[in-house]
Short mmCIF file of the C-alpha atoms (twelve columns), coordinates in Angstrom:
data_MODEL
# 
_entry.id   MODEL 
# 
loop_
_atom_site.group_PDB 
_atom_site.id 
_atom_site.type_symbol 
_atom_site.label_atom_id 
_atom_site.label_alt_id 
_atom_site.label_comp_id 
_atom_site.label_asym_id 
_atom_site.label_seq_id 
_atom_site.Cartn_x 
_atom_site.Cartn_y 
_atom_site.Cartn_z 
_atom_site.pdbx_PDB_model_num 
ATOM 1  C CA . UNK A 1  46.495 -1.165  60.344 1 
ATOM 2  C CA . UNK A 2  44.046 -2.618  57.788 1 
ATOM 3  C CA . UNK A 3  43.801 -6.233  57.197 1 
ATOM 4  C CA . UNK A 4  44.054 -6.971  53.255 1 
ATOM 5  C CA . UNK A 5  42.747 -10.137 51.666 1 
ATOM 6  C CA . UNK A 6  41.928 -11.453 48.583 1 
ATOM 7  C CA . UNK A 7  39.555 -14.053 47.058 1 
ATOM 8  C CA . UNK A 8  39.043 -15.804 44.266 1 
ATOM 9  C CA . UNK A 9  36.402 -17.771 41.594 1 
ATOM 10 C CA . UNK A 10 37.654 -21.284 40.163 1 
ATOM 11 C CA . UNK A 11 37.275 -20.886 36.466 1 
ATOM 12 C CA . UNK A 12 38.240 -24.385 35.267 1 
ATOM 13 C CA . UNK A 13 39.702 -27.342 37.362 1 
ATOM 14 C CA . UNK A 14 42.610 -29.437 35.579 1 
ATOM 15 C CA . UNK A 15 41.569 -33.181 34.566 1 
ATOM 16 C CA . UNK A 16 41.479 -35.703 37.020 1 
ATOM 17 C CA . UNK A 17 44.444 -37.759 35.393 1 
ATOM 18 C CA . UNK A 18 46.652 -34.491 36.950 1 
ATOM 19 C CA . UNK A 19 45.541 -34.116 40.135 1 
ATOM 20 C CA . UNK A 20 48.445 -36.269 41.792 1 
ATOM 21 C CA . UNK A 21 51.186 -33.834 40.206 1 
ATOM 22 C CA . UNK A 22 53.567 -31.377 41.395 1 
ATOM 23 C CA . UNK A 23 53.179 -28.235 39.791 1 
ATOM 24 C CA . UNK A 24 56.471 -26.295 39.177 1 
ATOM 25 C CA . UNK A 25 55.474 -23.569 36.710 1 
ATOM 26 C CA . UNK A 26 53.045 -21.765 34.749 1 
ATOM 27 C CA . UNK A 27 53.612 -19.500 31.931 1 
ATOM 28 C CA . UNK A 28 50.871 -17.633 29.730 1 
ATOM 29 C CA . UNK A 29 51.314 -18.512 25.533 1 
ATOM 30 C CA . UNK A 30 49.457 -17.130 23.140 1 
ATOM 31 C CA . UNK A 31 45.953 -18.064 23.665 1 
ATOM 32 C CA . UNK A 32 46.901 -20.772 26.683 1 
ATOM 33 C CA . UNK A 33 48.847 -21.917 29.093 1 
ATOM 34 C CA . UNK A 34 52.470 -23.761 29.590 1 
ATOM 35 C CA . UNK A 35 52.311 -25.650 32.913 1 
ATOM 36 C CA . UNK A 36 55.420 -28.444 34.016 1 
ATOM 37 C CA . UNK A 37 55.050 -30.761 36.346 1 
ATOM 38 C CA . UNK A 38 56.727 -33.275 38.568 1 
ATOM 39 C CA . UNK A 39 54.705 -36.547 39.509 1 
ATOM 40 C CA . UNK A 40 55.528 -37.962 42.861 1 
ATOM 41 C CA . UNK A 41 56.549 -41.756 42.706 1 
ATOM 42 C CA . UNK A 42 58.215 -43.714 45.209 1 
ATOM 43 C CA . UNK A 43 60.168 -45.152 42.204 1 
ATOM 44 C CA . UNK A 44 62.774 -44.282 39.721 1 
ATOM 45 C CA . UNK A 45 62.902 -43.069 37.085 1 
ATOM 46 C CA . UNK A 46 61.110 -39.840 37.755 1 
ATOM 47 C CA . UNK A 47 59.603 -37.729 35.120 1 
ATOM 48 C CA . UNK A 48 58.195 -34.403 34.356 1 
ATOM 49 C CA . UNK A 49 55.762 -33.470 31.826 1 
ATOM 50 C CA . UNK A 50 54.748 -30.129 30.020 1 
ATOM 51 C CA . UNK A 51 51.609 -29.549 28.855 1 
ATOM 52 C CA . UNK A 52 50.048 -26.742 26.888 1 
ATOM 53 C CA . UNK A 53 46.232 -25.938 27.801 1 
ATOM 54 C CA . UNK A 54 44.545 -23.170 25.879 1 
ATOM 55 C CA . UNK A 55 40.612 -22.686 26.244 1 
ATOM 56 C CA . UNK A 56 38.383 -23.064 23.113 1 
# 
């Protein structure tokens, strides 16, 4: 049986300010990206956030 695996090249990383979040989805749009999110706090109330990246 052959072993299959796959790699891959980073293309862009998100900004810093995101790095703490939960990412629940990501859909292509047009020319970009939808992507929502859950941050992680200990407190209430929690939040989720959709942003829309698109490359220029």
């Amino acid at each position: 049986m052959k072993k299959l695996s796959f790699t891959w090249k980073t293309l862009w990383e998100f900004p810093a300010a995101y790095n703490s979040y939960n990412w629940e989805g990501i859909v292509t749009y047009k020319k970009g990206y939808f992507i929502i999110n859950d941050k992680y706090t200990a407190a209430r109330p929690y939040y989720s956030t959709l942003l829309y990246l698109e490359k220029k």
